[in-house]
C-alpha positions in Angstrom: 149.8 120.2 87.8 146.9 119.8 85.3 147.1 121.6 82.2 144.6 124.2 81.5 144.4 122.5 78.3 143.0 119.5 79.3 139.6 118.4 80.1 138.2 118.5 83.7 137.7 114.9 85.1 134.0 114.5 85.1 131.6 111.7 86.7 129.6 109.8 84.5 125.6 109.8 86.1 124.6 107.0 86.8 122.4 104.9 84.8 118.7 104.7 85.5 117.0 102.3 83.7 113.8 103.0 81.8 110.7 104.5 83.9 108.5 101.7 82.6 110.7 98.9 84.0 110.9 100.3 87.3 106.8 100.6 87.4 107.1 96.7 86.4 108.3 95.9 89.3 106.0 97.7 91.8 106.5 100.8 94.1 106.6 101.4 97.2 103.3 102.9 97.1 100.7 103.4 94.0 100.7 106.5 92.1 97.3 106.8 91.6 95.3 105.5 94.1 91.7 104.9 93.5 89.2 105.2 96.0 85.5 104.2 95.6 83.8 105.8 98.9 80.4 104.1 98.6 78.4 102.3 95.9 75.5 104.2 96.0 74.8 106.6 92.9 71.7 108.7 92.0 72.2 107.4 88.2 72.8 104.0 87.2 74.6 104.4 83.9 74.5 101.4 81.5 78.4 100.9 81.7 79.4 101.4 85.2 82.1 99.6 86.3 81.5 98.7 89.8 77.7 98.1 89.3 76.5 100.8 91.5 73.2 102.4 92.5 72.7 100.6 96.3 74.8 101.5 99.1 76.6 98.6 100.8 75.6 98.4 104.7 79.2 97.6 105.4 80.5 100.9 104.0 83.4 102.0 105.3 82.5 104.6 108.7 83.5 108.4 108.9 86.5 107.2 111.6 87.7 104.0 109.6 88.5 106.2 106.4 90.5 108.8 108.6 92.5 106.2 109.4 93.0 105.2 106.0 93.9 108.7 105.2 96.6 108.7 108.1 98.3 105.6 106.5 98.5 107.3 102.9 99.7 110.2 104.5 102.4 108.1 106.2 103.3 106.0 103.1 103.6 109.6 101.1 100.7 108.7 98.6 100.7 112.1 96.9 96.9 112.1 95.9 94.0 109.8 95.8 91.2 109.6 93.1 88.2 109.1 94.9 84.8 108.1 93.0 81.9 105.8 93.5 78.9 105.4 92.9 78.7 108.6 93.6 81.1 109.7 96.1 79.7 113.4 97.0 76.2 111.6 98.5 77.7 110.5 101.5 77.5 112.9 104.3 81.1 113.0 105.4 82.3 113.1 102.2 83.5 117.1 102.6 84.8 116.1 105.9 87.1 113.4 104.7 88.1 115.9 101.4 89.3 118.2 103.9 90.7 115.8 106.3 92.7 114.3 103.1 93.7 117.5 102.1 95.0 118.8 106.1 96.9 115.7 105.8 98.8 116.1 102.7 97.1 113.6 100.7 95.6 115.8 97.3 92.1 114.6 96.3 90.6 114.1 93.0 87.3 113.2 92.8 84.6 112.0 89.8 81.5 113.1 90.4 78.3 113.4 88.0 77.7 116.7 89.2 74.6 116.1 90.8 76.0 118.5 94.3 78.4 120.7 92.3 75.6 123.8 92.8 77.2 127.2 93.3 78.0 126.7 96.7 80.1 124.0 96.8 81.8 125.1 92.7 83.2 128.5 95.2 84.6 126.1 98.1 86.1 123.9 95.8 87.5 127.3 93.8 89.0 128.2 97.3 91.2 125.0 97.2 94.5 123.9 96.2 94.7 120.8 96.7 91.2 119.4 95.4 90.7 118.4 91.5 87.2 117.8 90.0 86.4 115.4 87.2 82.9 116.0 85.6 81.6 112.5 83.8 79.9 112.9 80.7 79.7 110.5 77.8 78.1 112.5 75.3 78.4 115.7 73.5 75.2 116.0 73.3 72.1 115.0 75.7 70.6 112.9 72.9 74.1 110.5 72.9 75.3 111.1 77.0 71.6 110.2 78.5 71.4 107.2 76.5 74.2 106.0 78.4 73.3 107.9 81.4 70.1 108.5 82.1 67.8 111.3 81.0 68.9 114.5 82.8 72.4 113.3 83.5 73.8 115.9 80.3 72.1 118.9 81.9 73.4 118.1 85.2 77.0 118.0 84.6 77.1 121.2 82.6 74.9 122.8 85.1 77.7 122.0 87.4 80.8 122.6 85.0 79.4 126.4 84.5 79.0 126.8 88.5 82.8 125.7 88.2 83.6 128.2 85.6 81.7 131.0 87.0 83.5 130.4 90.7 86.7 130.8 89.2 87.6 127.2 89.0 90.1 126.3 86.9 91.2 123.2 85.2 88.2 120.7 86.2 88.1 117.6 83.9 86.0 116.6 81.4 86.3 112.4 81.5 84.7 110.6 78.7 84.3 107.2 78.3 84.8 106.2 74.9 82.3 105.0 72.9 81.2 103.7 69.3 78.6 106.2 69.8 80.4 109.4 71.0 84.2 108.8 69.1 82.7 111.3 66.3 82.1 114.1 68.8 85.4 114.0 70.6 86.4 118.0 68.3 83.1 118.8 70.4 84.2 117.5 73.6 87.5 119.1 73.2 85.5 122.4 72.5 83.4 121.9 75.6 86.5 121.7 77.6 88.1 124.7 76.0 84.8 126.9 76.4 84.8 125.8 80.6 88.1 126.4 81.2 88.5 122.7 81.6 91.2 119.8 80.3 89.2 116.6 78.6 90.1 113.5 79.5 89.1 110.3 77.8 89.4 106.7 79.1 88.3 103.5 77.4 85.6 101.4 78.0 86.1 98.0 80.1 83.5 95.4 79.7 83.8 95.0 83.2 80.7 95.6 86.1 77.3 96.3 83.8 79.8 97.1 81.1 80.0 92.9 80.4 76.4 93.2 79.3 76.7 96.3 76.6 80.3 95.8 75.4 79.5 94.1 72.4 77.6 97.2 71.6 79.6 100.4 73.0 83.3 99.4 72.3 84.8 101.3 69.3 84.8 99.1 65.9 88.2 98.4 64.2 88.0 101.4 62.5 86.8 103.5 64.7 90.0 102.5 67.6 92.3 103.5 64.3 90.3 107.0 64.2 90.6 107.4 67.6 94.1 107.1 67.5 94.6 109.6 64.3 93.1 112.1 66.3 95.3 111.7 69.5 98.5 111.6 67.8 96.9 114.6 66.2 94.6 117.2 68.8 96.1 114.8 71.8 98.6 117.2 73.1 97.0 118.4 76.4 94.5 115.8 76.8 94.5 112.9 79.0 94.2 109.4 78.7 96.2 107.9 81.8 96.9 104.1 80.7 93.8 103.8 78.8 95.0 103.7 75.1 98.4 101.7 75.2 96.9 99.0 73.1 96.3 101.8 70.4 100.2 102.5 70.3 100.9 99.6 67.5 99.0 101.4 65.2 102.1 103.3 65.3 104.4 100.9 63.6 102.7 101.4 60.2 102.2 104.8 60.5 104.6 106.3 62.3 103.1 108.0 64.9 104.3 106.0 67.6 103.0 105.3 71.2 100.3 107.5 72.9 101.6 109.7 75.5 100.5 107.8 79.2 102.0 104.8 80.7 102.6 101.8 78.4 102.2 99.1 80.7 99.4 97.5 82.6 99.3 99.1 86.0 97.7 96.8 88.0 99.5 96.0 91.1 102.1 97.8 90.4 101.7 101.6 90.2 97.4 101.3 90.9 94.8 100.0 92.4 91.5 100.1 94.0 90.2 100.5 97.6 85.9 99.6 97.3 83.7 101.0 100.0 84.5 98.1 102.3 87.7 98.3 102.9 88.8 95.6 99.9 91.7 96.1 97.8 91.2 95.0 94.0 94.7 95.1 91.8 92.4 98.0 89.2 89.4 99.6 89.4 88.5 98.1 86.3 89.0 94.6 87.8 86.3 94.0 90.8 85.7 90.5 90.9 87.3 88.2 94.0 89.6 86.8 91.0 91.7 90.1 91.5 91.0 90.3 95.2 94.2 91.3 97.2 92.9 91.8 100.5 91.1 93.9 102.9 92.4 96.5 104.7 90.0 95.6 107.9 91.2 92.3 108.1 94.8 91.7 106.7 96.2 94.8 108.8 95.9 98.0 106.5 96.8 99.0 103.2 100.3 99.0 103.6 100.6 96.0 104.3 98.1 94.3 101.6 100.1 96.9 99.2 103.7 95.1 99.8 102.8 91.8 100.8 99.8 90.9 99.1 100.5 87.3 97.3 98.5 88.5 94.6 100.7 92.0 93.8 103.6 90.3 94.2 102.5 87.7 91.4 101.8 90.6 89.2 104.7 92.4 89.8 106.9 89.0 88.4 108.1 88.9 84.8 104.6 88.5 82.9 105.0 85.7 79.9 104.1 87.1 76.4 102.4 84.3 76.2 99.9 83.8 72.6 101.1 87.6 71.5 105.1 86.1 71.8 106.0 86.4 68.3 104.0 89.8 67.5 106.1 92.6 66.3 103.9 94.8 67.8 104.6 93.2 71.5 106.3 95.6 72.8 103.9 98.7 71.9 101.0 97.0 73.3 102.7 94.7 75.8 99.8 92.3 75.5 96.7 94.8 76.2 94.1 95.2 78.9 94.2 92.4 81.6 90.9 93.4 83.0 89.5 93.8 79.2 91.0 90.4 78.2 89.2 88.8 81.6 85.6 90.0 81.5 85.7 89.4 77.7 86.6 85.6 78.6 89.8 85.9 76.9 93.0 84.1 78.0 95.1 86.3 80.3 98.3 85.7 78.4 96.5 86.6 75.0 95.6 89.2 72.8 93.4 92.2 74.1 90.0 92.0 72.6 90.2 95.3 70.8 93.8 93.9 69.8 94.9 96.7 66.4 96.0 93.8 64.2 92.6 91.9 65.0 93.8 89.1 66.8 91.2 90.2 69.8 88.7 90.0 66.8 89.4 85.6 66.0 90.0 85.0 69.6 86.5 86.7 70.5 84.8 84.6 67.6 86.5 81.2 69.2 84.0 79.6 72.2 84.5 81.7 75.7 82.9 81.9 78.5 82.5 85.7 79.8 82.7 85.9 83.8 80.0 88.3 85.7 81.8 90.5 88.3 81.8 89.2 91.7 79.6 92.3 93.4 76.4 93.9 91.7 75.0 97.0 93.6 72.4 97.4 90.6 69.1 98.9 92.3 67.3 96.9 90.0 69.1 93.7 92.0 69.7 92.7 88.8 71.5 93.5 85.5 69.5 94.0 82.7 69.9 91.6 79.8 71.7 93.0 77.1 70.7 96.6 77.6 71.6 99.1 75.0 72.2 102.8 74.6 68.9 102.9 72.8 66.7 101.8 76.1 67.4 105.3 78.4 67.9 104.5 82.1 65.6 106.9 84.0 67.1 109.4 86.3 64.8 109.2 89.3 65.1 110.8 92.8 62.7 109.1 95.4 59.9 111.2 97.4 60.9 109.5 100.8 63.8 107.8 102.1 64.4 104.3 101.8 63.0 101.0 103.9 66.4 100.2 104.5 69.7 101.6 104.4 71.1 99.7 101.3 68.0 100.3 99.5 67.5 102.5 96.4 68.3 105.9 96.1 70.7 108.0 98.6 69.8 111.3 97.1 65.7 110.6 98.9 64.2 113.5 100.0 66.3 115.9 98.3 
């Protein structure tokens, strides 16, 4: 008989090993899923990642992204984050949100506002299951349409108040951070308060037409450690993903620690990127055939380029520390960016360019040779050399359609 007086027999839980281990090794299926629908855009901002502004002639067809959808749906990919170009200029793009959406798979989508009128701000009120993300890199018109174009600030607060005034709630702000906005980021925060609306920031990859301007957007030295200062400070509700893990060694002299967000480079393992043809790139920051996994088309479905994909499962191996080995910091930043490191010309197994204790800083001064990404839907056909914010990109909707289908602008005749 067991004594009152002694303790019940309990069952120790079993140990689960830390969250950012397990992501290390891959899942099952990606937790956030991006999902550029086409490469044609009405704007054709100075730091796009993907190099849009011409639709691809292969796009994927109404019927062939369904059956995308059904395998999500089957491999219990909770949401998707769909973007572009401009993902809300293809004309089935309502039909696959609500075929997404019927099938259990939740949609986020980016958009630069340019359809968000009031009609569309009170369907998307009506839903539960679809999330909006409003992209503006500026406070102001005079710092966003640098970037932009002319028009583009206007536009997306046209479209967050027809949000606001439907009733929707909680549509994002996303801001890509700059050395010219990172002083206005109280203002953003205030602009997302006053709409009803979370901000989120992200950091700028010099990858797509972002290889040519990098040198001249990316936050200075000093300006990363303001950055961080005010996250650790105002950062509590605001969202950053994985964008900022390379910040979290400023913590060791400071004490503030790592960001909030995953600190761990997610490509391959917990993310990646389907492109408007049915290709699967390990990021969305990293289109260029180096980073190629497969295509869904060809190498039977997402599934199976997902799981089996030689490339994944190289990534999902024990990465060497490589040059940053003996850092103390190591294990904060676990080595950076791998996309930033790679259009930057960096070694892989090196310091990320924008590397808090400046060893991004020597390694960019040594001799480098910066890759160009492998597909450029630039209208112009070309990038421009060396653009910067101070040449504005003009904002332009054509009188009549295009000659051809992957010609200039999809929003013609509007």
């Amino acid at each position: 008989m067991t004594s009152l007086l002694e303790p019940p027999v309990t069952t120790a839980p079993p140990k689960v090993g830390r969250l950012v281990d397990q992501f290390e090794k891959g899942l099952d299926a990606p937790i956030c899923l991006t999902w550029e629908l086409t490469y044609a855009c009405n704007l054709s901002c100075v730091h796009c990642l993907s190099s849009s502004g011409k639709r691809d002639p292969r796009e994927l067809s109404t019927e062939q992204c369904k059956a995308i959808i059904d395998e999500l749906q089957r491999m219990q990919v909770f949401y998707v984050n769909i973007g572009g170009g401009e993902p809300t200029v293809r004309s089935d793009f309502w039909e696959l949100v609500d075929y997404a959406t019927d099938h259990q798979v939740g949609v986020k989508f980016s958009t630069n506002g340019v359809r968000i009128d009031k009609k569309v701000a009170a369907r998307l009120a009506a839903s539960d299951y679809v999330d909006v993300q409003i992209s503006l890199d500026g406070a102001t018109a005079e710092v966003n349409d640098a970037v932009r174009g002319p028009g583009s600030f206007a536009m997306a607060v046209r479209a967050l108040e027809n949000l606001s005034e439907a009733g929707f709630r909680d549509a994002k702000i996303s801001v890509v951070v700059t050395r010219h906005n990172v002083d206005q980021l109280d203002e953003f925060k205030a602009l997302a308060d006053r709409y009803d609306a979370t901000l989120r920031i992200t950091r700028l990859r010099p990858s797509g037409r972002a290889v040519d301007v990098w040198d001249d957007l990316h936050p200075t030295h000093d300006q990363q450690r303001q950055l961080y200062d005010w996250l650790v400070a105002h950062g509590e509700g605001v969202l950053t993903g994985d964008s900022f893990f390379h910040l979290s060694a400023f913590g060791g002299d400071s004490g503030g620690g790592a960001l909030p967000g995953l600190n761990l480079c997610g490509a391959g393992r917990v993310v990646c990127l389907i492109d408007p043809v049915g290709d699967v790139y390990a990021c969305p920051f990293a289109i260029h055939e180096n980073f190629l996994a497969g295509n869904i088309l060809t190498d039977g479905g997402f599934a199976q380029v997902w799981k089996n994909s030689e490339l994944f499962r190289e990534l999902r191996e024990p990465q060497s520390a490589g040059a940053c080995a003996s850092c103390n910091f190591y294990d904060s930043c676990r080595g950076g960016c791998m996309a930033a490191k790679f259009f930057t010309g960096l070694p892989m197994d090196g310091p990320d360019p924008e590397c808090v204790q400046g060893y991004g800083q020597s390694a960019l001064e040594a001799d480098r040779t910066v890759p160009q990404s492998s597909v450029d839907h630039s209208r112009t056909g070309k990038r421009a050399e060396r653009r910067t914010p101070a040449a504005p990109v003009p904002l332009t909707l054509l009188a009549k359609p295009p000659a051809k289908f992957c010609d200039e602008n999809p929003l013609a005749g509007l």
